[in-house]
N, CA, C and O of each residue as an XYZ file, in Angstrom:
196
protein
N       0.013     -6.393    -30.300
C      -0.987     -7.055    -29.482
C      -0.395     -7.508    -28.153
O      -1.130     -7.452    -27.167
N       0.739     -7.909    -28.033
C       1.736     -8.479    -27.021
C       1.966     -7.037    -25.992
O       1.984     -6.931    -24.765
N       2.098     -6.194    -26.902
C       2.708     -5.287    -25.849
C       0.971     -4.689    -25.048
O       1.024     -4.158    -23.939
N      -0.263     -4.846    -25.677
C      -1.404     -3.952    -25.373
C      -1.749     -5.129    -23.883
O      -2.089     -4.675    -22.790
N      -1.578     -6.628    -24.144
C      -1.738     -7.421    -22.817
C      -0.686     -7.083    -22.076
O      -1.137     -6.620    -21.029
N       0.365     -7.070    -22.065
C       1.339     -6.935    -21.108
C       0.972     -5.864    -20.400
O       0.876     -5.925    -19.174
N       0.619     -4.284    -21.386
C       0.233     -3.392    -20.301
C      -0.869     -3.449    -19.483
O      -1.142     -2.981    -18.378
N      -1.414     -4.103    -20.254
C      -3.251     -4.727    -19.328
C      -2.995     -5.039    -18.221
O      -3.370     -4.386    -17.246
N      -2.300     -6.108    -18.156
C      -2.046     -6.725    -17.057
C      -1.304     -5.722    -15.738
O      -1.824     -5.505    -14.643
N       0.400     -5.078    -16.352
C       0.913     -4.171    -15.263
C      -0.450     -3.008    -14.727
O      -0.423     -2.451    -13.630
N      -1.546     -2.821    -15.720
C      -2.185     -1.867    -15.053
C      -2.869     -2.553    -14.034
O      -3.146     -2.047    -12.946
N      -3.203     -3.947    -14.448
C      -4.232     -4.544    -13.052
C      -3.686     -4.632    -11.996
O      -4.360     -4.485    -10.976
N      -2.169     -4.922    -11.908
C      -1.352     -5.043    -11.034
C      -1.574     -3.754    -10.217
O      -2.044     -3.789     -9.079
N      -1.189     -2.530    -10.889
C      -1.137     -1.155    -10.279
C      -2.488     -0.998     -9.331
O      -2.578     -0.510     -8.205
N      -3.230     -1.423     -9.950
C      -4.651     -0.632     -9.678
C      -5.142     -1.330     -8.276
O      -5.790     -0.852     -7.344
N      -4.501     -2.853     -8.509
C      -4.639     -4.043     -7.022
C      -3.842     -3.524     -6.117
O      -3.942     -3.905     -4.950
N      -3.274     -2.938     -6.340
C      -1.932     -2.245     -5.124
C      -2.322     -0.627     -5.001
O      -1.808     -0.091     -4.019
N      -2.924      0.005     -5.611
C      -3.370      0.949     -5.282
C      -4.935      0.970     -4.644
O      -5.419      2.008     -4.195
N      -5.403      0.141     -4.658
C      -6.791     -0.137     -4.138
C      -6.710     -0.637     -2.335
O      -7.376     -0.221     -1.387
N      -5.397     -1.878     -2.398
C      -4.969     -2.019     -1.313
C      -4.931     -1.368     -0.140
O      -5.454     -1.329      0.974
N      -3.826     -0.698     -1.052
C      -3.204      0.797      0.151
C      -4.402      1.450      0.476
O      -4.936      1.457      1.586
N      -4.874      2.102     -0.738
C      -6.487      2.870     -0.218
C      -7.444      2.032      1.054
O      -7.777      2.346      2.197
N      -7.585      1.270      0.506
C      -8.082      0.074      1.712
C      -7.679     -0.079      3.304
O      -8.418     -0.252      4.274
N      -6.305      0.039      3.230
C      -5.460      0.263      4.657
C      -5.682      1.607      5.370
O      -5.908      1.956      6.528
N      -5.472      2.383      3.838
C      -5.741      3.769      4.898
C      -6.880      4.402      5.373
O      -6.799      5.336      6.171
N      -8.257      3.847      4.825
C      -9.701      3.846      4.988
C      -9.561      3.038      6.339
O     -10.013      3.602      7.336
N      -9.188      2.217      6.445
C      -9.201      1.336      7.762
C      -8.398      1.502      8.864
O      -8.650      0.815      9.854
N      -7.442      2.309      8.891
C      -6.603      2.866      9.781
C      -5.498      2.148      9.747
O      -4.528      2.623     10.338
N      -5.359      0.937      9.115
C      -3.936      0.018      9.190
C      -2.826      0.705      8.347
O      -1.740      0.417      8.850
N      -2.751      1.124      7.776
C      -1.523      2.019      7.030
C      -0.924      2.925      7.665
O      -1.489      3.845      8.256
N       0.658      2.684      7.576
C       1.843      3.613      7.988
C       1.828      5.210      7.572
O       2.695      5.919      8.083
N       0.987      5.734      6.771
C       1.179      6.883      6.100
C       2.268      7.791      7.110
O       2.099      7.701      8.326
N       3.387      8.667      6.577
C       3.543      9.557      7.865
C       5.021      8.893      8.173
O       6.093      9.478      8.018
N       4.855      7.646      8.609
C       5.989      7.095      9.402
C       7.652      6.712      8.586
O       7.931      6.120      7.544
N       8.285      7.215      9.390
C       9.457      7.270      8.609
C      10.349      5.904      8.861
O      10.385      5.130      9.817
N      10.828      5.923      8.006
C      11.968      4.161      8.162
C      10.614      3.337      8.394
O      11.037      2.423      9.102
N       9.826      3.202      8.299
C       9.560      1.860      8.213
C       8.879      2.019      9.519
O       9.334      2.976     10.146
N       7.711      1.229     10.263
C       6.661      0.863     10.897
C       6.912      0.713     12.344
O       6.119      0.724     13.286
N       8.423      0.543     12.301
C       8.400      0.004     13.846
C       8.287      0.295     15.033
O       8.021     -0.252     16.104
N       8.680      1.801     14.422
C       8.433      3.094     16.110
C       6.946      4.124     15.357
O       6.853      5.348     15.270
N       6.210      3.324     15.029
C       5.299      4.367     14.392
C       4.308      4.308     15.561
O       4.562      3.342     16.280
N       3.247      5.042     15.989
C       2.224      4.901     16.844
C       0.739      4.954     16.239
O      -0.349      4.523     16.623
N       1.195      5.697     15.091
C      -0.211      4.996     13.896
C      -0.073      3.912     14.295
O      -0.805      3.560     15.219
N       0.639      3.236     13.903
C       0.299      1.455     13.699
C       0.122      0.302     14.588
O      -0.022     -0.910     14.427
N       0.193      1.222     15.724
C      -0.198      0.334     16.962
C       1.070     -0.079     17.158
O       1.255     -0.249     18.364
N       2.090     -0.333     16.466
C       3.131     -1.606     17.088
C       4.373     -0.439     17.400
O       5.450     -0.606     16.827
N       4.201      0.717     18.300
C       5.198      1.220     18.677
C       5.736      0.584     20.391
O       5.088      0.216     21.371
N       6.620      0.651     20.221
C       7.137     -0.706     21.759
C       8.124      0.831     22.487
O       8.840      1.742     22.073
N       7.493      0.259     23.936
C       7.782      1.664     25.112
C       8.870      0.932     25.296
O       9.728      1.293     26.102
C-alpha cells in the first residue's frame, strides 16, 4: 500500500512538471533548442548583444 502512494504521488509530481514545460512551450517561454543553458539563447528573449 506504501509503495502504490509513494508512486501516486512521484507520478503527480511528473505529470506537474510535464504539464509545466508543455505550458512554457505553448507560450513561447521555453528554451527548447538552446544549448548550455538560456543565456545566449534568442528564443528566450534574454540574449545580450
Amino acid at each position: 500500500m506504501g509503495t502504490l502512494v509513494v508512486g501516486l504521488v512521484v507520478l503527480a509530481i511528473v505529470a506537474a512538471a510535464i504539464r509545466s514545460i508543455w505550458k512554457d512551450h505553448k507560450s513561447g517561454k521555453g528554451c527548447a533548442g538552446c544549448s548550455h543553458g538560456c543565456g545566449g539563447c534568442s528564443k528566450c528573449g534574454t540574449m545580450k548583444d
